[in-house]
C-alpha positions as CSV (number, residue, x, y, z in Angstrom):
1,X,0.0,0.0,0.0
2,X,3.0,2.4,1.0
3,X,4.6,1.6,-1.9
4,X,1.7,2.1,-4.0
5,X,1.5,5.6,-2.9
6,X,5.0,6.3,-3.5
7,X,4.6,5.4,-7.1
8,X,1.8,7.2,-7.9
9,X,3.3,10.3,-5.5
10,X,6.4,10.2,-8.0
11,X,4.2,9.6,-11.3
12,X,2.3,12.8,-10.5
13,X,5.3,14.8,-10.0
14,X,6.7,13.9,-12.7
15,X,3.4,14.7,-14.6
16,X,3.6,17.6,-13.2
17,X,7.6,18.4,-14.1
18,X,6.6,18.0,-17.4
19,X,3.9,20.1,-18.2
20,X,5.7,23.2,-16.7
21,X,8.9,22.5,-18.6
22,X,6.4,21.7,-21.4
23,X,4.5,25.2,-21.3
24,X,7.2,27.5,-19.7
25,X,9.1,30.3,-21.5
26,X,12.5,29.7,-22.2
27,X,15.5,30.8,-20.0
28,X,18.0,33.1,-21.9
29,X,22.2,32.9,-20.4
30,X,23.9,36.2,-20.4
31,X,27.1,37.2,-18.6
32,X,26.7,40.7,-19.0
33,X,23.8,41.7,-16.4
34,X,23.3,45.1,-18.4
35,X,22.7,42.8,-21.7
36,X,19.7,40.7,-19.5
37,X,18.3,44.0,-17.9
38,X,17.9,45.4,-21.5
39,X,16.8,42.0,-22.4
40,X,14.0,42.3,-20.0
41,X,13.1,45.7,-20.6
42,X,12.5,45.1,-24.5
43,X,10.7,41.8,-24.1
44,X,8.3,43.6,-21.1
45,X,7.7,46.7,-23.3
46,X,7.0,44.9,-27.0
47,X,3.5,43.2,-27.2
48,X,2.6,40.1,-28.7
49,X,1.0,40.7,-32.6
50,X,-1.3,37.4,-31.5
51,X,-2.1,37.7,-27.8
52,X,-5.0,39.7,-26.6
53,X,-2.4,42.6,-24.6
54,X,0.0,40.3,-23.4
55,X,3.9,40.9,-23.2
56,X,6.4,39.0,-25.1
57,X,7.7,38.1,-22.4
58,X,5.0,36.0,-20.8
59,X,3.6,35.0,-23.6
60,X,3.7,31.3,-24.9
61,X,2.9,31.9,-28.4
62,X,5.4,31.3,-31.3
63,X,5.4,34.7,-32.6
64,X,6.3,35.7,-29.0
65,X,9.2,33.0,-29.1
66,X,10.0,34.4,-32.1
67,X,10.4,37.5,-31.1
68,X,12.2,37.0,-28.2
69,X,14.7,35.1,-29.4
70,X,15.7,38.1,-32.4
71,X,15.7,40.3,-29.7
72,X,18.4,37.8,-28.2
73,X,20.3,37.7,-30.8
74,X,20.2,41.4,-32.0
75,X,21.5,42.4,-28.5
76,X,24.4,40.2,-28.6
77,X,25.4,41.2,-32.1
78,X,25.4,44.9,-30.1
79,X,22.8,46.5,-31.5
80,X,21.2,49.4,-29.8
81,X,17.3,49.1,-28.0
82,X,16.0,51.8,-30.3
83,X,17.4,49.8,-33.4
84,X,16.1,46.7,-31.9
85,X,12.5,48.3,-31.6
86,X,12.9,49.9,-35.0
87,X,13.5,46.7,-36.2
88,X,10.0,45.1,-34.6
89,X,7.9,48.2,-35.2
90,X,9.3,47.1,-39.4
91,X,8.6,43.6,-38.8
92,X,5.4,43.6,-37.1
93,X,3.9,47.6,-36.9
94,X,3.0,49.8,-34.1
95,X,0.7,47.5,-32.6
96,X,3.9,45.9,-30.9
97,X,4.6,48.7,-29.0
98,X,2.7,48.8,-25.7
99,X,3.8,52.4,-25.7
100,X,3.7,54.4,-29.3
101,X,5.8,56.9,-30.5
102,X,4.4,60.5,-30.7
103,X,4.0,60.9,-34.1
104,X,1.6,63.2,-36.9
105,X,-0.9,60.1,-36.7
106,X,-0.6,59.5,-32.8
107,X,-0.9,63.0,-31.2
108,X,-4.8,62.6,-30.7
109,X,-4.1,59.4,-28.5
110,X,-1.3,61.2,-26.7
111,X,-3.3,64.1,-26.3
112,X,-7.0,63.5,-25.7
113,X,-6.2,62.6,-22.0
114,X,-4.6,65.7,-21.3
115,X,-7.6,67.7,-23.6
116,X,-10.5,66.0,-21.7
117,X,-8.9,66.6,-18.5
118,X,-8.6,70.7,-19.4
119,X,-11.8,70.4,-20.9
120,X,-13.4,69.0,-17.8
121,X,-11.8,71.7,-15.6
122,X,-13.0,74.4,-17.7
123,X,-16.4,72.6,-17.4
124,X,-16.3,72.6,-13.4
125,X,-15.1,76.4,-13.1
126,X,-17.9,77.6,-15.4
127,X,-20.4,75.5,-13.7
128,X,-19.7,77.0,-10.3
129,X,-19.5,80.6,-12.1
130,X,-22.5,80.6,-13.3
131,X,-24.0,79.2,-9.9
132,X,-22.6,82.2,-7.8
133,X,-23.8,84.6,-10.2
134,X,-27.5,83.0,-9.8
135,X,-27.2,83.2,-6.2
136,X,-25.9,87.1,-6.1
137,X,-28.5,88.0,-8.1
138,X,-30.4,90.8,-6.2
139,X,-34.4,90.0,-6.5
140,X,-36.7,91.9,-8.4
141,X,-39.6,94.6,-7.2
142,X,-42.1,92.4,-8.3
143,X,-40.1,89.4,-6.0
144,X,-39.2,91.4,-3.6
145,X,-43.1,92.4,-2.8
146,X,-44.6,89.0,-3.4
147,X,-41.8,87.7,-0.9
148,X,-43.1,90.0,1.7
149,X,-46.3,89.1,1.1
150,X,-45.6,85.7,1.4
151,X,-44.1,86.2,5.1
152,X,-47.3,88.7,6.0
153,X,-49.1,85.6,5.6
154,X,-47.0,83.4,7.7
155,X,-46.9,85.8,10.3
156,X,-50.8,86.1,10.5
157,X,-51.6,81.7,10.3
């Protein structure tokens, strides 16, 4: 009984083992530790053309393996990150880039944040303008008389 526990305890780890090594992301080797930070940086800025907003970098698709591993090899043959991006945006267009350039084409998505929040602001002053000036306004002779006759008749109930 012992030993059939054992066996099944090792069979299921080994399951196990396998489907990680199976479905994980492969490990790159660099001596330089600059070359893997940039490494990282590229692969967690650049998104994957198939993947619904996913990063290279966690992504198990082949494009995403593909991508990563030019990135690899572009870094080792010394080329420079805004070459190696360059090189993507060519290869696979804008959509790559989780962050895009400011360009002719890209200015309203880099500026309609920063329009809709002064928009909104000159909303709120005007709003609370215009309510100060409705509750400065001095009343009327007509209001004014209709007023006091409304407290007459308070006074006399």
């Amino acid at each position: 009984m012992a030993l059939m526990r054992i066996l099944l305890t090792t069979l299921a780890l080994l399951l196990v083992a396998g489907l990680a090594q199976a479905g994980g992301i492969e490990v790159r080797e660099f001596d330089d530790p600059v070359l893997e930070q940039r490494y990282r940086s590229l692969t967690a800025s650049m998104r994957c053309p198939t993947c619904e907003n996913q990063a290279i970098n966690d992504s198990d698709a082949p494009v995403s393996a593909d991508m990563r591993e030019r990135i690899y090899l572009l870094l080792n043959e010394g080329v420079s990150d805004i070459e190696i991006r360059e090189h993507m945006v060519q290869r696979f267009g804008d959509y790559v880039l989780y962050n895009p350039r400011l360009e002719g084409r890209t200015y309203l998505l880099w500026g309609l944040p920063a329009g809709l929040v002064v928009l909104g602001a000159l909303l709120v002053i005007l709003i609370v303008r215009s309510r100060q000036n409705a509750s400065a306004k001095a009343l009327t002779a007509e209001e004014r008389t209709r007023l006091q006759a409304l407290i007459n008749r308070e006074r006399t109930e």
